[in-house]
C-alpha positions in Angstrom: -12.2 19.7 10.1 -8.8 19.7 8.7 -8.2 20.9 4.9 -6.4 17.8 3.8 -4.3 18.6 0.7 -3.9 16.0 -2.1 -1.0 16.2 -4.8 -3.5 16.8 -8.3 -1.3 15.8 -11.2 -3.1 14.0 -13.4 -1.6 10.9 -15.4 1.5 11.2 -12.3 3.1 8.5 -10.4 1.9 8.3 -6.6 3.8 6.7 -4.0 1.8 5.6 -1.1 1.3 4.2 2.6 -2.0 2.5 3.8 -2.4 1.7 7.4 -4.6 -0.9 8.9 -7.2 0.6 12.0 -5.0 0.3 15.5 -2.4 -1.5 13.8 -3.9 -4.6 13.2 -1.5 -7.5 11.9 -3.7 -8.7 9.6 -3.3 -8.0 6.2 -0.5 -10.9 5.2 -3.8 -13.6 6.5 -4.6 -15.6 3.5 -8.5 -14.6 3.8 -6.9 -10.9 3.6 -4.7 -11.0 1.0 -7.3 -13.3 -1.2 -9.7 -10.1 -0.7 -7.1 -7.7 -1.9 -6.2 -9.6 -4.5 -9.7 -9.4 -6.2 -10.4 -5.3 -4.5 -7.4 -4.5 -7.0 -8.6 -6.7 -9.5 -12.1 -5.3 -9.1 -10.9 -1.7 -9.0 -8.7 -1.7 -11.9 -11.7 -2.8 -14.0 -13.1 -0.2 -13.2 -10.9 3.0 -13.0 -7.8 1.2 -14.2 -4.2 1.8 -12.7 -0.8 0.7 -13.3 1.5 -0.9 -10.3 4.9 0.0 -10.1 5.6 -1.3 -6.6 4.1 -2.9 -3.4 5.3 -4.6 -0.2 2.1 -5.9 1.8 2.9 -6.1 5.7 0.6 -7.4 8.3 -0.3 -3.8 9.4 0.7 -1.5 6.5 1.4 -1.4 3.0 3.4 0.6 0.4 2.4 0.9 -2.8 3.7 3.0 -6.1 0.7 3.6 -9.0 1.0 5.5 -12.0 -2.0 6.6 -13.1 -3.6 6.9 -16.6 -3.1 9.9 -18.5 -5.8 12.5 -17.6 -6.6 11.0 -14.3 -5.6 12.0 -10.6 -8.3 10.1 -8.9 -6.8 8.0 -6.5 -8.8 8.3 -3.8 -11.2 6.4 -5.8 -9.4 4.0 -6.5 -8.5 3.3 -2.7 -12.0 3.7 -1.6 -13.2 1.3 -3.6 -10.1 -1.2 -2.9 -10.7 -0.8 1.1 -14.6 -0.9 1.0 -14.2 -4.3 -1.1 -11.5 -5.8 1.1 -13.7 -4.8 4.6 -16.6 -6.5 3.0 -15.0 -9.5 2.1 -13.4 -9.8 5.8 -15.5 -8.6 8.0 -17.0 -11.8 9.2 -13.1 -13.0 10.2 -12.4 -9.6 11.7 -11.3 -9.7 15.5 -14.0 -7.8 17.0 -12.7 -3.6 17.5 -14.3 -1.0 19.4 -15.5 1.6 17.0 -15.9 5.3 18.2 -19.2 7.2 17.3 -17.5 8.9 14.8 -16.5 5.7 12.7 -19.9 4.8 13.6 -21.3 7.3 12.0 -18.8 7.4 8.7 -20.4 3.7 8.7 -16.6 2.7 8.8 -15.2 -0.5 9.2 -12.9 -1.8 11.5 -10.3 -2.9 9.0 -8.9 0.8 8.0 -7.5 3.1 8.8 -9.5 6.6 8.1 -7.4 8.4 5.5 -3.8 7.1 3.3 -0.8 9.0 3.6 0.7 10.1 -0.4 3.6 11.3 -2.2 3.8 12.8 -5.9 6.9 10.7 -7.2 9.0 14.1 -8.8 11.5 12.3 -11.1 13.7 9.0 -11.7 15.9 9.7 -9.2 12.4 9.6 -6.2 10.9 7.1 -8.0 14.1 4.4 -7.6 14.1 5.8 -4.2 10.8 4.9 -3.1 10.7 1.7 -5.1 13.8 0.9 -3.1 11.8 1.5 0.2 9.2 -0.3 -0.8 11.5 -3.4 -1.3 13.6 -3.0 1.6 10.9 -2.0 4.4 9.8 -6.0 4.9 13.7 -6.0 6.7 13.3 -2.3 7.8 10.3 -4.1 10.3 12.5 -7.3 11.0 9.9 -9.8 9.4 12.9 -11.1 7.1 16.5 -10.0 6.9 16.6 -10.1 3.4 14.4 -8.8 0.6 14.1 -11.7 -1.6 12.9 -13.8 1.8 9.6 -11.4 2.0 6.7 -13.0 -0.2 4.5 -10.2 -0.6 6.2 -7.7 -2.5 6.8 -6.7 -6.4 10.6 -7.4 -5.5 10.6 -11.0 -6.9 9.0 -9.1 -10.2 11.9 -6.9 -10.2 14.1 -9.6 -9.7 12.9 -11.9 -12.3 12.8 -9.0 -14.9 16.5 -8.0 -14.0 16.1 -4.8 -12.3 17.5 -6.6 -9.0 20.1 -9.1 -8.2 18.2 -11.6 -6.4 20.8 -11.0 -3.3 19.8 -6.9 -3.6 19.9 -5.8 -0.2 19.8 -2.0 0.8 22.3 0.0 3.6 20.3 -0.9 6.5 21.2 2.6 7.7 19.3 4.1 4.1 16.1 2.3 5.0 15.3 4.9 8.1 13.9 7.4 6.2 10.3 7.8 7.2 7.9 7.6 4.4 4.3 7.9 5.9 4.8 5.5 8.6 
């Protein structure tokens, strides 16, 4: 079994990328994004976070948390956001061949296994990633423009000032890969 290595700073700021299982374009469905909606609701009740960022794509999403002072747990946090979420859509769910070792896991078909996450260092990587975040609806083609993507903090940023509501990225700075 692989020794998976998670960044441990507690109280730091945590970029990070969530994949649906195979891919599937499902997470922009009303029924999905209602269910998500409440999992972070739910979750932040609980073991409370603060968002930064987000961008929710039918497959993937990005997300920036900062987390409270004295706590790294994360992985919590996400467990209990992707358990709620599979339980609320799993009678809408196309129908996905699960291997024996998802079987056993008792893992749904929603998820993918694991996240992918990055310690945000300074200002500088934070404004970076928030960037990405707010750019990578056009990176996939589902808009040409920011501001045209609904599911994203970037109307936030917009209405608080932080973006021009015209804000648009170098399409060439957009490339980086960041857990995709």
């Amino acid at each position: 079994m692989p020794d998976y290595r998670r960044a441990n700073i507690k109280g730091g700021t945590y970029f990070f990328t969530v994949n649906t299982f195979r891919r599937q374009p499902v997470l922009t469905d009303v029924r999905c994004r209602t269910a998500l909606r409440m999992a972070i609701e739910s979750a932040r009740s609980r073991a409370p976070f603060k968002i930064i960022a987000w961008v929710l794509l039918p497959d993937h999403l990005h997300a920036i948390w900062q987390m409270p002072e004295g706590d790294v747990d994360f992985s919590l946090r996400w467990s209990l956001i992707k358990r709620h979420v599979s339980r609320d859509c799993a009678g809408w769910l196309p129908q996905q061949e699960m291997s024996p070792s998802r079987q056993k896991r008792r893992e749904s078909a929603l998820w993918q296994r694991r996240f992918w996450e990055h310690l945000i260092r300074d200002e500088a990587d934070l404004s970076r990633h928030v960037d990405y975040i707010h750019c990578n609806p056009v990176k996939h083609r589902y808009v040409d423009r920011p501001v045209d993507w609904p599911y994203s903090t970037f109307h936030r940023y917009v209405t608080a000032g932080i973006y021009p509501r015209d804000w648009a990225v170098d399409p060439g700075s957009a490339d980086s890969d960041y857990g995709e």
